[in-house]
Each structure stands twice: as C-alpha cells, then as structure tokens.
N, C-alpha and C positions, 0 to 999 in steps of 0.2 A: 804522664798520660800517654797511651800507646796511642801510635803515630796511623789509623787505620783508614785514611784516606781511599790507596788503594784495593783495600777490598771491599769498603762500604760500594761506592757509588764508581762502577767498571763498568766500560762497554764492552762485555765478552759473555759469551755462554748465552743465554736462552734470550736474555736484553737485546746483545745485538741483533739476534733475529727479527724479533719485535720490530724493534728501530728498522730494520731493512723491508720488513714486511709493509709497515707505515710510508714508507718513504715509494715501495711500489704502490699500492692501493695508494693513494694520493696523486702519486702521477698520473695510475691509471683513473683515476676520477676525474681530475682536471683534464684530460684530452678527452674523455670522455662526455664531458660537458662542453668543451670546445668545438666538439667535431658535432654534436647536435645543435650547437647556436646555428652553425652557418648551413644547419641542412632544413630547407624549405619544409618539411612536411612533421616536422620534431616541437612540441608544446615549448622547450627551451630554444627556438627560433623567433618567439614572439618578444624575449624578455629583452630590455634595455639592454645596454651594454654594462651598465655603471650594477646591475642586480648581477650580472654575470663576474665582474667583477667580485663583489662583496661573495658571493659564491664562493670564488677561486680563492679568497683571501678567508675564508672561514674554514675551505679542506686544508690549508696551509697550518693556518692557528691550529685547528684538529690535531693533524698532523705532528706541529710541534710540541702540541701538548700531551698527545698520548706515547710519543716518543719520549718525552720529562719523565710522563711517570712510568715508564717501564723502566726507564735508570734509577728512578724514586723509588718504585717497591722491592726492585732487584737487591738496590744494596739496602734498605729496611733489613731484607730477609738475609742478607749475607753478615749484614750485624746482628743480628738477634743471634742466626748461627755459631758465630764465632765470640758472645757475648760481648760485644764492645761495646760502646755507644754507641749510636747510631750519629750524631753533633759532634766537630769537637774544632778546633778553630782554624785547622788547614780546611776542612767541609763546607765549612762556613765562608770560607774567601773561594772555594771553586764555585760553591752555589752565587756565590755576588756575579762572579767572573762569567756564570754559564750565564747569570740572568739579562748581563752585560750583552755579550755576544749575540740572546735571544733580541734585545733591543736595537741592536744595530743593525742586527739583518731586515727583523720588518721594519722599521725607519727607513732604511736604503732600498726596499723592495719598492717598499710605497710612495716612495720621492722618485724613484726611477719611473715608475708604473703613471704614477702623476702627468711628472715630461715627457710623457709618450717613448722611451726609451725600453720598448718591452722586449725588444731584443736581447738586450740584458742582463734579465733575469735572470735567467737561468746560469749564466756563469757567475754572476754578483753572488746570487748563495752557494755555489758552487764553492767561491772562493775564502767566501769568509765561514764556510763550514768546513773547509779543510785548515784555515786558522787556527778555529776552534779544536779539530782533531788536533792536531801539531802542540798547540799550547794545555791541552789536558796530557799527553801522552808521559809514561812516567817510564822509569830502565827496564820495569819489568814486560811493558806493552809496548816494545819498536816497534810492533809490525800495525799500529798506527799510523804510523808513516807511510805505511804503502795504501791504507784508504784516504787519507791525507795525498798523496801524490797522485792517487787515480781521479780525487775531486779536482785537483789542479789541471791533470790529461784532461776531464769531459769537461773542465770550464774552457779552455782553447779550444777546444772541436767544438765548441756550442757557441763560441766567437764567431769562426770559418762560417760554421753550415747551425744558421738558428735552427731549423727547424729536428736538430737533434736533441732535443730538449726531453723530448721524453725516453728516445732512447735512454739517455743519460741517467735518467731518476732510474731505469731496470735496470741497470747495469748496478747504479750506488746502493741499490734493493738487494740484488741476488749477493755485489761483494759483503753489504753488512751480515745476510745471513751464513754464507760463507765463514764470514770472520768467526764469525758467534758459533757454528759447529768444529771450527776448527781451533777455537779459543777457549774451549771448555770451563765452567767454573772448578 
C-alpha cells in the first residue's frame, strides 16, 4: 500500500491560505465583538458576559472547523488527483492525533477561561498549536518549523504584553497565507 500521507492531507498551497485567512477573520471577529461589548452605545453592550463568551467560543469552533475542512477537501482533491486512497492507516493515526490535539486545546481553553485565567489564552493555543505544527511536520515540510517557532515567538510576547493578542492571530494569518503562496502544491 503506497505510503500517501503526505500528499493526501498537507498544509501548503491554497489550504494554508485558507487556514491563515480563518485564523485572521476570527481574530478580527473576536476583537471585534470585544471592542463593542465594552462600548456604551453598541446592541452587544447590553449582552451578559457568559453569551459573549459562548459567542467567542463558537468563532473559535468556526474557526477550527473550517480550518479541518480546508485540510479535509484539500487532500480529498490531492488524492483523487494523484489516484491513491484517500484512508490508509498512517491518515488514520494523524486524523486520531489531530482529533487529540483539537480536544486538548478547547479543554485547556475552557478550564483556563473558567479560572478566570484569560490572560492565557492566547499563548495556551498559541502553544499547543505550534506542538501540533512540530509533531505533523514531515522531511519534506521543514519550514514548518518556522510557523511552529513564530507560534512559540507570539506565545512569549502575548505572556509580556496580553493585550497583543490579536496582533498575534494577524501576524499567524498573513505567515499561514504566506506559507501556502510560497509552498505551492
């Protein structure tokens, strides 16, 4: 059985972009919903804290999930291309692996978020999604490693100075679509 991991399911070419586009429009949604809670004359000034919440945790989910399936129909389409399977039992232990990783981070988000620890945030998934880059990264995609180590750089700056938070997410936006034009399929 041919070993087609890495071309089925790759974050490079048109995917990464996606991924990076989701990861800005996300951030920029959430400070955007942020910055209307606390402003007096804004219809999202009136709502709890705990619906504003459930808000930020559902552009998150969004987020993580249309970010799934851009690596989902990418490598569909890069299997069907190159006729493989699209399954096969290395796909099968990354998909466990990613599903893993998806579970840790909103469990850790939302235990942090809980204990009032929202400072956090942002470098908590900061860090366990540069994990997640580093442990999918294979000989032919090093330069992984370098948005793996840029997620490490903005989870320390977002330690220092919280309120770089969103910086951070347009910075992880612009390097993913970066990656993705300069990582061509």
């Amino acid at each position: 059985m041919n070993d087609n991991f890495q071309i089925n399911f790759s974050l490079k070419g048109f995917s990464s972009v996606l991924v990076g586009t989701y990861f800005f429009i996300t951030g920029y949604l959430i400070k955007t919903i942020l910055e209307e809670f606390v402003t007096n004359d804004s219809p999202l000034g009136m709502l709890s804290t705990e619906i504003i919440e459930v808000f930020i945790i559902t552009l998150i989910f969004c987020g993580v999930l249309f970010s799934s399936l851009a690596l989902f129909f990418s490598g569909k389409r890069n299997a069907k291309k190159k006729q493989y399977p699209l399954w096969n039992q290395k796909t099968k232990t990354t998909f466990q692996k990613y599903i893993l990783f998806v579970i840790v981070a909103f469990s850790s988000l939302i235990l942090l978020l809980n204990l009032g620890f929202v400072e956090y945030l942002t470098p908590t998934f900061l860090i366990i999604y540069a994990s997640m880059l580093f442990t999918f990264k294979n000989k032919a995609r090093k330069n992984l490693l370098i948005l793996a180590g840029l997620n490490v750089f903005l989870a320390l700056i977002c330690l220092l100075i919280p309120s770089y938070w969103f910086a951070s997410f347009s910075i992880l936006g612009i390097a993913h679509i970066t990656y993705g034009v300069v990582e061509k399929n």
